[in-house]
Residue frames relative to the residue before (quaternion, step in Angstrom):
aa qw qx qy qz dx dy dz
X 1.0000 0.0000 0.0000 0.0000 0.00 0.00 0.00
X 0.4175 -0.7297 0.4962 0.2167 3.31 -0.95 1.07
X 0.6316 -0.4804 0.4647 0.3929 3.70 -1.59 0.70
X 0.3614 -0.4994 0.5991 0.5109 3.28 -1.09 -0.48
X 0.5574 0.4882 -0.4789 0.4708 4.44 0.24 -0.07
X 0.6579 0.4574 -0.4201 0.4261 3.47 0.62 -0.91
X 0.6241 0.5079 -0.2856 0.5206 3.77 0.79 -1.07
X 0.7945 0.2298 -0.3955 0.3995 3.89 0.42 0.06
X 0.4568 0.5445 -0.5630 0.4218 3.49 1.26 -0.18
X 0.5567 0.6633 -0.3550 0.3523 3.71 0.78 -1.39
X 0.7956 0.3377 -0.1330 0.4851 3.40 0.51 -1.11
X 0.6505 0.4330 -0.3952 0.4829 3.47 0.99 -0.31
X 0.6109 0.3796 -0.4930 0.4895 4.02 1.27 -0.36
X 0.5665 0.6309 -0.4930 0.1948 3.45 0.60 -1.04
X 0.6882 0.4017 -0.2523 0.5491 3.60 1.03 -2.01
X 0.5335 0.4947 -0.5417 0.4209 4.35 0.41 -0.16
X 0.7016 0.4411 -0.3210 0.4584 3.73 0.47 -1.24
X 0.5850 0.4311 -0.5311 0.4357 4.06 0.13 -0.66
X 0.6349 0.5825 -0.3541 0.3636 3.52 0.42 -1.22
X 0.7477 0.4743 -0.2355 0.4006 3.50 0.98 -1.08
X 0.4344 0.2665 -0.4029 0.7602 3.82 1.43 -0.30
X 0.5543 0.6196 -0.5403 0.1303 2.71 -1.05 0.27
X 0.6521 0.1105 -0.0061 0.7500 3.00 1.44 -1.42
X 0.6362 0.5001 -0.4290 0.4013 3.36 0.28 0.43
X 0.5240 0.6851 -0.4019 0.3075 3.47 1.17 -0.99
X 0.4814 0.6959 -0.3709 0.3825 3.63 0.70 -0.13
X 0.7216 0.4163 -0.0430 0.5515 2.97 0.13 -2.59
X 0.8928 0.2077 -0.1435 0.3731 3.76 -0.27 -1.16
X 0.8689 0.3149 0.0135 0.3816 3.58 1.15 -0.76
X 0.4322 -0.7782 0.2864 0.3545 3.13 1.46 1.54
X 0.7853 -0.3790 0.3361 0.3560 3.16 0.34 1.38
X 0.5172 0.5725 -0.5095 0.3811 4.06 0.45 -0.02
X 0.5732 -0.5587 0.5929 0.0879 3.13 -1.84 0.97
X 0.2176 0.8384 -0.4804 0.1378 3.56 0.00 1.74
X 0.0712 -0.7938 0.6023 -0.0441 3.15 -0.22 1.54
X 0.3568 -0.6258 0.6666 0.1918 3.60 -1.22 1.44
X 0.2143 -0.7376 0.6356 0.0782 3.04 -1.86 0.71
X 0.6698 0.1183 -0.1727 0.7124 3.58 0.80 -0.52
X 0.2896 0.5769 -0.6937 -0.3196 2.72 -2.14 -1.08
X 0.4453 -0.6320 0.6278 0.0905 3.53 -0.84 1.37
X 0.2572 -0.7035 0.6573 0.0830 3.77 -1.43 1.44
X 0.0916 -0.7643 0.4775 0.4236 3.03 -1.09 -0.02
X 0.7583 -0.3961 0.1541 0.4943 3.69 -0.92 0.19
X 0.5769 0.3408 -0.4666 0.5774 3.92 0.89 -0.12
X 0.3838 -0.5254 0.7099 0.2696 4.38 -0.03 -0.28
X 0.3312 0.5592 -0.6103 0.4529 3.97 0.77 0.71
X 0.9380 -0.0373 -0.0616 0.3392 3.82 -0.41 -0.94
X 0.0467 0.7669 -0.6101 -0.1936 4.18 -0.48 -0.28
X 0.6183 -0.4932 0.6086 -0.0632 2.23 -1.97 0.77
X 0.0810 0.7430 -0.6341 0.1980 4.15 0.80 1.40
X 0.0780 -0.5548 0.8218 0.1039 3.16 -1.57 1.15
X 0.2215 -0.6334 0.7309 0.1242 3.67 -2.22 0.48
X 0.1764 -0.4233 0.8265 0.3264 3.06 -1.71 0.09
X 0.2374 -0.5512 0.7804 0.1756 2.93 -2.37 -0.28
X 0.2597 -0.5540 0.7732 0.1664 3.20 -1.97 0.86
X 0.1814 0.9090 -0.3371 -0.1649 3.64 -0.09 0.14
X 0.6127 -0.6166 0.2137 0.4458 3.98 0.02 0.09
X 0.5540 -0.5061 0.3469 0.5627 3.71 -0.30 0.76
X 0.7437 0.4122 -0.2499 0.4632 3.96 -1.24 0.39
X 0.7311 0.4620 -0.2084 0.4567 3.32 1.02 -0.52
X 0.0070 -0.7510 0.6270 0.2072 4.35 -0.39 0.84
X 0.6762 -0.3079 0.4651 0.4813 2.87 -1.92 0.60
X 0.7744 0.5172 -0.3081 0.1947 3.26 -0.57 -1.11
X 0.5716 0.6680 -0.0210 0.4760 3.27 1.38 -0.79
X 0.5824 0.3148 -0.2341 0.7119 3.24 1.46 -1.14
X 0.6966 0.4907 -0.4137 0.3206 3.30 0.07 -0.84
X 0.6368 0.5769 -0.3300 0.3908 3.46 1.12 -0.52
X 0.7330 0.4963 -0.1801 0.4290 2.68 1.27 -1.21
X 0.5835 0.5098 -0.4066 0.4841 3.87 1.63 0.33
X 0.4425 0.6226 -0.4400 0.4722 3.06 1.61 -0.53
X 0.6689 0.4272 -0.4979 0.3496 3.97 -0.10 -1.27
X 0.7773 0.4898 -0.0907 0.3843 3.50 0.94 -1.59
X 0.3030 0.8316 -0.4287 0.1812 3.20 1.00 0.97
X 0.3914 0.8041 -0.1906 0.4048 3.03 2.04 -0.78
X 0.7866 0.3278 -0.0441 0.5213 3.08 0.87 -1.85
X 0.4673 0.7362 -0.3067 0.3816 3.62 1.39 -0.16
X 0.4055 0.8821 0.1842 0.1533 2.75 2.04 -1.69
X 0.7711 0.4251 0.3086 0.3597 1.52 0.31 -2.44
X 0.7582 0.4191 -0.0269 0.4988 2.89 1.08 -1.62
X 0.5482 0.6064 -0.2743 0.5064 3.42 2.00 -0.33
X 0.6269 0.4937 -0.3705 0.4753 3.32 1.25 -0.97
X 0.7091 0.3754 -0.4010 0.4421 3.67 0.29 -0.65
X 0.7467 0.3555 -0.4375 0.3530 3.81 0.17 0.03
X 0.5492 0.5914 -0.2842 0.5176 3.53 1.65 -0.52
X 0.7724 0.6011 -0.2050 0.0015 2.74 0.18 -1.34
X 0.4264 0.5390 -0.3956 0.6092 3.69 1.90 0.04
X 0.6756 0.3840 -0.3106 0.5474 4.00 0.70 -0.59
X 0.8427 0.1303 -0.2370 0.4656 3.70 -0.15 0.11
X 0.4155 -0.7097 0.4121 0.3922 3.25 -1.05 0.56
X 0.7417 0.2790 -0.1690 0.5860 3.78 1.29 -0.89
X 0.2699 -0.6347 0.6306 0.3559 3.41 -1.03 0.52
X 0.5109 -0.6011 0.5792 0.2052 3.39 -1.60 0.95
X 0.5471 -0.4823 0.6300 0.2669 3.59 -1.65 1.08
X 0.4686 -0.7079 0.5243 0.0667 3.14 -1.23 1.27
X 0.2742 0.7845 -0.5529 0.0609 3.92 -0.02 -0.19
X 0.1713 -0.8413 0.5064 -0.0808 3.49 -0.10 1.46
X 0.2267 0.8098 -0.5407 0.0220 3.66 -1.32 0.67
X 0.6581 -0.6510 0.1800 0.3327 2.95 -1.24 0.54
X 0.3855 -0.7406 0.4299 0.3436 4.11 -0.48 0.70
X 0.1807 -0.8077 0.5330 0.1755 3.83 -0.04 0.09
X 0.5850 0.7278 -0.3462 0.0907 3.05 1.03 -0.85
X 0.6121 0.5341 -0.3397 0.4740 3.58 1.44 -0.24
X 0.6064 0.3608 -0.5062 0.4959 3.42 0.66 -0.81
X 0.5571 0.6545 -0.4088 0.3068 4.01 0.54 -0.62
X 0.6520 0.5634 -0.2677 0.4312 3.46 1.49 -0.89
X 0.6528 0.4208 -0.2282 0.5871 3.38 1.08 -1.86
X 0.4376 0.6509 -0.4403 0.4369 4.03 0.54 0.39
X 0.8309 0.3596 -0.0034 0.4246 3.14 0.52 -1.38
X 0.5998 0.4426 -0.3467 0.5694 3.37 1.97 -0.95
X 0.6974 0.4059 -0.4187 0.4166 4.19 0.87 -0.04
X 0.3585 0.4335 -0.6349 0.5297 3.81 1.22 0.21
X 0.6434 0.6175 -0.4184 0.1724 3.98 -0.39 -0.95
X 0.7900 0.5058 -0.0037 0.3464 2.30 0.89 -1.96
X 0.3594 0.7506 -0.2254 0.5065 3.34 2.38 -0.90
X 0.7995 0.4394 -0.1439 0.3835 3.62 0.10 -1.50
């Protein structure tokens, strides 16, 4: 069970990071729609734990992009520390994956829908 600090840092990187694809998705992230769904503290606020979905552009796999935030975590970071960085004392280690959890839904709503 999460703290109740862990649950606002969580929410305060989660809404900092949309903000960051956002305007970045262009420059660093072929343009792909990247909407964070979780991100999970741990109990020091040293590291989280960000899952994404992706909207991405024909040609583009999830998997791929996701790699391809993974190289660019550095610069992800980075770009957290300067909006964070009066509100926390450490920026947290980034470790980022992929959410399935929708494509897991619309999965299950066409077995339904099948029968």
């Amino acid at each position: 069970m999460a703290s109740i600090r862990q649950e606002k840092v969580g929410k305060l990187i989660q809404q900092e990071l949309a903000i960051i694809f956002q305007q970045n998705a262009q420059a660093h992230f072929h343009g792909a729609f990247i909407t964070v769904t979780v991100v999970r503290m741990s109990p020091d606020l040293r590291s989280s734990r960000i899952y994404l979905s992706f909207f991405a552009n024909k040609g583009t796999d999830k998997k791929e992009l996701l790699e391809l935030i993974r190289s660019k975590t550095s610069l992800v970071r980075g770009m957290l520390g300067n909006r964070v960085g009066k509100q926390l004392r450490v920026v947290p280690e980034l470790y980022f994956y992929l959410d399935d959890s929708l494509d897991y839904a619309q999965e299950i709503d066409e077995i339904l829908d099948g029968e």
